[in-house]
N, C-alpha and C positions, 0 to 999 in steps of 0.2 A: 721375654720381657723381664728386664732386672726388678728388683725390691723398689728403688725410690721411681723409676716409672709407673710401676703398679701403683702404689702410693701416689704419687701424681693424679694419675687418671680415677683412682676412688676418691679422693679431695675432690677432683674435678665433678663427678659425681653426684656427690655429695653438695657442693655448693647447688647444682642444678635442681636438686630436691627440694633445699631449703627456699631459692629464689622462686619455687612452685607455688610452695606449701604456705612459708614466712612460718615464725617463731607461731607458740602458743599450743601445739597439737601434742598428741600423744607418744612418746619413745615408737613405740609399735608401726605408728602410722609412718614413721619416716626411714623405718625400719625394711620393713616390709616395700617400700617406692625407691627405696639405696636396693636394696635386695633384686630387685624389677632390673632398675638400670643395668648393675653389674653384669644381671643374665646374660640380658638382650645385649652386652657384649661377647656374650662368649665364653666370659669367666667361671672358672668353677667356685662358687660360693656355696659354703653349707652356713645353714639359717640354724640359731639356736642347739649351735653345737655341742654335744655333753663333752666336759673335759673330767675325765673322772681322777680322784684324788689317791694315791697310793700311801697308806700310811700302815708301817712294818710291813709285814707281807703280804696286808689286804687290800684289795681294788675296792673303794668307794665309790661307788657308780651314779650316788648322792653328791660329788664334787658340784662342779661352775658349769654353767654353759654360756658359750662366746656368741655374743647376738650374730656376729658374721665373721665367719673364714673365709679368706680369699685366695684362692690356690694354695691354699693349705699352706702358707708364707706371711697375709697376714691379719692379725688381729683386729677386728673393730668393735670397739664397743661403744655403742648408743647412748647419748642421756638429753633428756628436756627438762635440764635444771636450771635454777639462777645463777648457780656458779660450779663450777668444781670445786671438790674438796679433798684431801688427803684421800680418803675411800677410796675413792674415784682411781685415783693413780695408785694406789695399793691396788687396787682390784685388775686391771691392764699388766700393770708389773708380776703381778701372779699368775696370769693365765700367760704371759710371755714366757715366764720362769718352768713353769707346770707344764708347759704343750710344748716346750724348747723349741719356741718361735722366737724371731729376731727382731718383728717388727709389730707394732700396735699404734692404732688411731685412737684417739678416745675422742668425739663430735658430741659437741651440746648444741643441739639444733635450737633452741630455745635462746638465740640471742638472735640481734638485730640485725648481725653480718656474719657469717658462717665464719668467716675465717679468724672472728673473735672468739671464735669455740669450739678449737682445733688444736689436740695437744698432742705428739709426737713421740713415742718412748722405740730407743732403737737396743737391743740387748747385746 
C-alpha cells in the first residue's frame, strides 16, 4: 500500500473514532481507539514512539515521542484542542524532519467534524 492510501485509510480511521466518541474527551482516549483500529487492521503501528534527538555526538534519548507510527511511513500526532497553533505544526514538522519520515497527520478530534481538524504536512 503506497503513502496517500495509508493515509487515506488512517483519516478514514480516524473519522470512525471521532463519529464514536464526538469532540470533548481526552488526546489519550482517541488515541488509544485510532491505535485499536489501525491494529485490528493489520498495520504495524508503534504507540508513543521515542524519537530520540542527536545533538553533536550525543544520542538524547530525552528527544519527542510520536503518539503513533504507522508502518514506520507515517506520523500522527493527536491533539483535543480549540484550534491549531504554530507549535502544533512546528512539532509534526520536526518529528517528520528528526525520523526522516515523508508524511504527518496532525487530527484535532476536538471539533465538531473531524475533517475540520485534519492537517496534512508531506516532506
Amino acid at each position: 500500500m503506497d503513502t496517500n492510501e495509508l493515509s487515506g485509510l488512517i483519516i478514514g480511521k480516524a473519522i470512525e473514532v471521532h463519529k464514536a466518541l464526538g469532540p470533548g474527551l481526552l488526546e489519550s482516549t482517541y488515541k488509544e481507539c485510532l491505535y485499536y483500529e489501525l491494529t485490528a487492521l493489520g498495520l504495524n503501528v508503534e504507540k508513543e514512539k521515542p524519537l530520540p534527538i542527536i545533538y553533536k555526538d550525543i544520542k538524547l534519548d530525552h528527544g519527542y515521542r510520536i503518539d503513533l507510527l504507522v508502518e514506520n511511513k507515517i506520523v500522527i500526532e493527536l491533539k483535543a484542542v480549540e484550534t491549531f497553533t504554530d507549535v502544533h505544526f512546528a512539532q509534526v514538522l520536526t518529528y517528520l524532519k528528526v525520523g526522516d519520515f515523508k508524511l504527518g497527520l496532525l487530527l484535532n478530534f476536538n471539533v465538531l467534524r473531524l475533517k475540520d481538524g485534519i492537517k496534512r504536512f508531506i516532506m
